[in-house]
N, C-alpha and C positions, 0 to 999 in steps of 0.2 A: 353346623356349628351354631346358626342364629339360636335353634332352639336348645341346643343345649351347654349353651355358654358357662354355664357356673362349674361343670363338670372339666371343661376344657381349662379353665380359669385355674382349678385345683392340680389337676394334672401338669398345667404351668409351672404352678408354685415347687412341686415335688420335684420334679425336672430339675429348676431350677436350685434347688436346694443338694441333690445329688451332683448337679455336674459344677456348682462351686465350689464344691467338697473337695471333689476332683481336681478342678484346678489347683486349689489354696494347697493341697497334700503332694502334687506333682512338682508344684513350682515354687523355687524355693521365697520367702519373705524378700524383699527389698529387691528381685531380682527385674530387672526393665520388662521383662518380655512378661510378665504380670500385670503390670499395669496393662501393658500392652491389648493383653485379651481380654481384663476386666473392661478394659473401652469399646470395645467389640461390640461384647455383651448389652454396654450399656448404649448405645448406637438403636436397640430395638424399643428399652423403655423412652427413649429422647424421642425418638421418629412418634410414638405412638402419642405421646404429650400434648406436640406440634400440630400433629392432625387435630386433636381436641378443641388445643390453643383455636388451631382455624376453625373450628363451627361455633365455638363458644361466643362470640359476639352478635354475629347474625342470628345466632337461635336465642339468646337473648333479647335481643332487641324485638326480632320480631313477636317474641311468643306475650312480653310485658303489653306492647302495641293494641296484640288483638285485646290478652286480655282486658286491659282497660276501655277500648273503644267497644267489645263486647258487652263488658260490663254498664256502659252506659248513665252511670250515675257516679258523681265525684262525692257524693256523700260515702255512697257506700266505699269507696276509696277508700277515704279517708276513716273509717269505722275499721275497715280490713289492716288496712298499715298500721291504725292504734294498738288491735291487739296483736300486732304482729311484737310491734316494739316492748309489749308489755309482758308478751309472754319471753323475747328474747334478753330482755334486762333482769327477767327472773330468773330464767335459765342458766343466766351467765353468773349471778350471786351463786347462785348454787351451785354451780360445779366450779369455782372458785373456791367456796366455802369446804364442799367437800376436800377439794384436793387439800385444804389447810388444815384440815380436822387429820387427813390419814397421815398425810407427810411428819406431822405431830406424832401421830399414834408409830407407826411404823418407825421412823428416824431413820430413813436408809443411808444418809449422808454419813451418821456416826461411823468413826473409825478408818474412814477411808483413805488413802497415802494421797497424796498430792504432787507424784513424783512424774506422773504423765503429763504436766500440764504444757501446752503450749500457746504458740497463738491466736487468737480467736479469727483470725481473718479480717475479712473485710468490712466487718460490723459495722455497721453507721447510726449512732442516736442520736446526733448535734438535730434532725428534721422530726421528731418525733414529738412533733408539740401541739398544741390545741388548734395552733392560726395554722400550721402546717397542715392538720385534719382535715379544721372548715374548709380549705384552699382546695384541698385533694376530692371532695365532694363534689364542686362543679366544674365541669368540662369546659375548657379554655375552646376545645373545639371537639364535637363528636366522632369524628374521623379518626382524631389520636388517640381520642378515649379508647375506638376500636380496634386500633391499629397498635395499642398495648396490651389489650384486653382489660383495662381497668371496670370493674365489673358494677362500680358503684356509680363510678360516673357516665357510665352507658345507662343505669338503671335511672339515674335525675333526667339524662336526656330524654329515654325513652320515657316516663311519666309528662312529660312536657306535650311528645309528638301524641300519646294516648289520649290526654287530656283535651288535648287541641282538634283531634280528630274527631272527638265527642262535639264539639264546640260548632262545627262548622258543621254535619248534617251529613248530608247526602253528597253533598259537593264533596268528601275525604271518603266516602263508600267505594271508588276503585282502590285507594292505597290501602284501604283495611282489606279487601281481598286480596292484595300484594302480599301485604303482610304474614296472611294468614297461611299464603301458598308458601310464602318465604320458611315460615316457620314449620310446615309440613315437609319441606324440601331437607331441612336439615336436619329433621328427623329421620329421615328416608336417607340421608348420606350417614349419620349417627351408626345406622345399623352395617352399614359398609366397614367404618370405621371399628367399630366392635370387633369384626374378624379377627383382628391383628391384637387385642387386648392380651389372648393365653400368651401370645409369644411376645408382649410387652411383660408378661410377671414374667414369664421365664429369664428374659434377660435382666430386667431389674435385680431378681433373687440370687442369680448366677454372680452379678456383679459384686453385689454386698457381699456374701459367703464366700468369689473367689480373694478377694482384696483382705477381707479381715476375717475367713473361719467362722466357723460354728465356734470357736474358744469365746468370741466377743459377749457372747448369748451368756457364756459360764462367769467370764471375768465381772460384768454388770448383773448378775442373774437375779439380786437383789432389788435394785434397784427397778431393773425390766418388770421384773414379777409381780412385785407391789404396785409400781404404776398401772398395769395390765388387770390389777385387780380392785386400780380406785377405778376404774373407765369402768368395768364389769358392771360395780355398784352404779355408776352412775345409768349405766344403759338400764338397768333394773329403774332404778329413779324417773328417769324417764321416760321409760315404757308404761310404769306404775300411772304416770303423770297421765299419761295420754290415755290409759284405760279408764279412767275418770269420765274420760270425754266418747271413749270410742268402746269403752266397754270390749266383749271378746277379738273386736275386729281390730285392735292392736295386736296381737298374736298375728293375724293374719297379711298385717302393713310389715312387720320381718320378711315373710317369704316374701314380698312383691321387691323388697328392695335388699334382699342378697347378691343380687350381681353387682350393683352399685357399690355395699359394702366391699366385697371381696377386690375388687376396681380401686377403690381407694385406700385399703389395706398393702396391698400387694405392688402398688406404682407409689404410696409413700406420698398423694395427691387429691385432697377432696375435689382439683377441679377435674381432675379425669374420670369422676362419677357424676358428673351434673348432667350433659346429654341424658344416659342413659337412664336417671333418678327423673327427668322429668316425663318419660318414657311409661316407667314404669307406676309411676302416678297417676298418671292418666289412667291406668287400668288399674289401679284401686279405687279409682273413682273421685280424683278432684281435678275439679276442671279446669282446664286450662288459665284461665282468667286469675283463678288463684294460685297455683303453684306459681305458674307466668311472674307473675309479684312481687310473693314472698318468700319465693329459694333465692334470685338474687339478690334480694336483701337481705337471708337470712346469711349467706358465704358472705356478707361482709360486718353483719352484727350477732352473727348466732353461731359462732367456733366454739362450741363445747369442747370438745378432746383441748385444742389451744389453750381456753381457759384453766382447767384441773392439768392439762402437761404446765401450764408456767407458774401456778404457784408449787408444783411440786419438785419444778426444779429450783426455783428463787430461795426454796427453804432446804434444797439438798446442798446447794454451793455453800450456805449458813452452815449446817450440820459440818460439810465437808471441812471446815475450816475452823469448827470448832467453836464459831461465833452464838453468843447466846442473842435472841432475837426475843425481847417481851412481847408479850401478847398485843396490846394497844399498837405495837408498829407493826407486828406483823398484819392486825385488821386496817392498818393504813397499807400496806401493802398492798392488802389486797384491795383495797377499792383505786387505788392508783394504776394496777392490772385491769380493774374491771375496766377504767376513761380509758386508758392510753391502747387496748388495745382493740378499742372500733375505728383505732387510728391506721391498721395496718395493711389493709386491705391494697396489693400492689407492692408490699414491700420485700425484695429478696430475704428469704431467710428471716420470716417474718416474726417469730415465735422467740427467737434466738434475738432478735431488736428488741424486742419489748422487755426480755426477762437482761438483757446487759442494759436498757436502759433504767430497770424498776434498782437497781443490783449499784449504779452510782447514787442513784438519788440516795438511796439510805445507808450509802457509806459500807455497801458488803465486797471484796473482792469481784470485780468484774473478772478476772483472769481465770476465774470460775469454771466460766463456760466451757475451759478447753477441756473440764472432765466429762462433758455430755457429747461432744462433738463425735467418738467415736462410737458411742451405741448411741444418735439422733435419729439414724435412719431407721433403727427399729422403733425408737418411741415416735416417731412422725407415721411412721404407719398405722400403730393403732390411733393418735390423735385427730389422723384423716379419717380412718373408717366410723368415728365418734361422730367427728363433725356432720358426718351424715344421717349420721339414727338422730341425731338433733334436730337436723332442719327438714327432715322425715316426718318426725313427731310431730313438728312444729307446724308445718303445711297440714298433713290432717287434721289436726286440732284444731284449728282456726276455721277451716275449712267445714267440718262439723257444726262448729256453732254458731257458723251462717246458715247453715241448714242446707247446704248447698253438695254435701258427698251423692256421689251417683250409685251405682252397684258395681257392683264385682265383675271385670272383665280377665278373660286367661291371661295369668303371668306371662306363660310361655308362646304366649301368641306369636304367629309368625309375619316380618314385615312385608310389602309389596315388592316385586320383584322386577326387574329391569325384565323389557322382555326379551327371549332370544329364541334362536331357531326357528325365525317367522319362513313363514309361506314365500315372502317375496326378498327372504335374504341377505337385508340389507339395503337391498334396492328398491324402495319405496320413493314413488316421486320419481323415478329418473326414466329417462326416456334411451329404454337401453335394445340396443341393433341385436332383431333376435340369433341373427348367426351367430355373433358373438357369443351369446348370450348360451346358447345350445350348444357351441362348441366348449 
């Protein structure tokens, strides 16, 4: 399965797609014992989350660690985080910009009934403010940070313990071996964790298609489509972006990081592609020290799908409602998108805060949202697998023009393996009574 993951991954998705069919056409709509299996189902993408959730902070931490105390110089630090931030603030105009240009062109909001709406839930914008941001950047304590996974605030700390490690020499040369084992370790448990990926899409897919039908796909099919076709362009945009820098060997950065895609499409989650994107990085050839970096900085300032999904829903709930929205506010719009949502990093339902918080400020129906609620888990899937060819892009590219890409290692290379069926069976070390032992 290690090596042939992506096939298994697909076969998932299919599965899943067939036996929700099944469910949603056996069982009648609103009847209990639906929900019931659709919990089931969704019991395998939760479990598989949670494992994630658990290596996500120690592989973090430790892999920023080495890199910077590998790295050994705070200039080039700071040279590497410049263009990280520069290429991800451009990044973000732009796929902002684009989703305003199509969502214009397109107009999938026109004509729509407004008769499904309901509650939006548990939304929360009253903390989605500037002081609340800066607040949420530094860790009150590293432990919590960890113990939430808050991914920004593990990355301040861990630049702190990096920096510091550099600072003091020889004397922090055992915990950078720590670190290093640390971070190898949890790449070596990552790939344990993989196993269980196919039968996390199967249930994810099952859940969605038994709860609301293949109909949800036809009832939104406009909206899905178009959106499905500004991410297209944008993946084009920046692939195009990146061949700039990486010339043919952008083609080649897709196949290393299709599992990670399909991972984050199919579970509906850019963080349950981060082990595995940093995996397969390494074996396109950016080293550690940099990916290390600039991926968890990038999952908190570089959401492309997030960005083009929230201005093209802020201007569908407009459409939807018939409201005309001039130009000048919509370009305030969208740069109020661009601040408020490097604010989100940790927040439930993150995407869906920002576009009911952009949605009061400028006086648009917030009650909005409840017409996305029911096809979000299709457009959160492609916006997950976006945010990856982002921060994909983004790490080689930078990484190139430090000069710093290595060569080409096997995609499908195979991990280390626990060992078993040894000679001494277990009993290694023990001092075992050979009767015993013969009988």
């Amino acid at each position: 399965m290690g090596r042939r993951l992506t096939l298994y991954i697909l076969v998932g998705m299919f599965l899943g797609i067939a036996v929700g069919y099944v469910l949603h056409a056996s069982i009648p709509a609103g009847d209990p014992l639906l929900k019931e299996w659709a919990g089931y189902f969704r019991l395998l993408p939760d479990v598989f989350l949670r494992l994630i959730k658990m290596i996500l902070a120690p592989l973090v931490f430790a892999t920023i660690v080495t890199g910077i105390a590998g790295m050994g110089d705070s200039a080039a630090l700071g040279r590497i985080g410049g263009k990280a931030l520069a290429w991800f603030i451009t990044a973000s105009l732009c796929s902002l910009g684009l989703g305003l240009i199509l969502v214009n062109l397109f107009k999938p909001g026109v004509g729509v009934g407004l008769d499904t709406a309901e509650g939006v839930g548990d939304l929360q914008t009253g903390e989605l403010t500037l002081h609340h941001f800066i607040l949420e950047i530094f860790p009150a304590s590293p432990l919590a940070a960890m113990a939430e996974n808050n991914i920004l605030q593990i990355l301040v700390f861990s630049v702190f313990v990096g920096v510091g490690l550099t600072a003091i020499g020889e004397r922090g040369a055992p915990l950078v071996r720590g670190a290093e084992a640390l971070s190898e370790l949890m790449l070596q448990v990552t790939g344990y964790v993989m196993r269980f990926a196919p039968f996390a899409v199967f249930g994810a897919i099952a859940a969605v298609i038994g709860t609301q039908g293949l109909g949800i796909i036809v009832t939104y099919g406009v909206l899905v489509s178009e959106f499905y076709l500004a991410m297209a362009l944008l993946w084009v945009l920046l692939f195009c972006a990146g061949g700039l820098f990486l010339g043919k060997r952008v083609v080649t950065l897709f196949r290393y990081i299709r599992e990670p895609l399909l991972l984050s499409f199919s579970t509906a989650s850019s963080e349950a592609s981060l082990p595995k994107l940093f995996e397969q990085l390494d074996r396109f050839g950016v080293p550690r020290r940099i990916s290390g970096f600039i991926l968890p900085l990038g999952y908190s300032f570089n959401l492309d799908g997030s960005m083009i999904y929230m201005t093209f829903a802020s201007m569908f709930i407009a459409q939807a409602y018939g409201i005309h929205v001039p130009l000048l506010t919509q370009i305030l719009m969208l740069l109020t998108l661009m601040v408020s949502s490097k604010g989100i990093a940790g927040v439930p339902r993150a995407s869906l805060v920002v576009i009911a918080a952009t949605l009061t400020q400028f006086g648009l129906p917030v009650e909005g949202i409840a017409l996305l609620l029911g096809v979000d888990t299709f457009l959160d899937m492609g916006r997950s697998a976006t945010n990856v060819v982002g921060n994909a892009v983004a790490t080689a590219v930078i990484t190139r023009s430090e000069g710093m890409l290595q060569p080409l290692t096997d995609p499908d290379a195979d991990v280390p393996h626990a060992p078993s069926h040894t000679v001494a069976d277990g009993r290694r070390g023990l001092n075992i009574d050979p009767e015993q032992y013969d009988n």
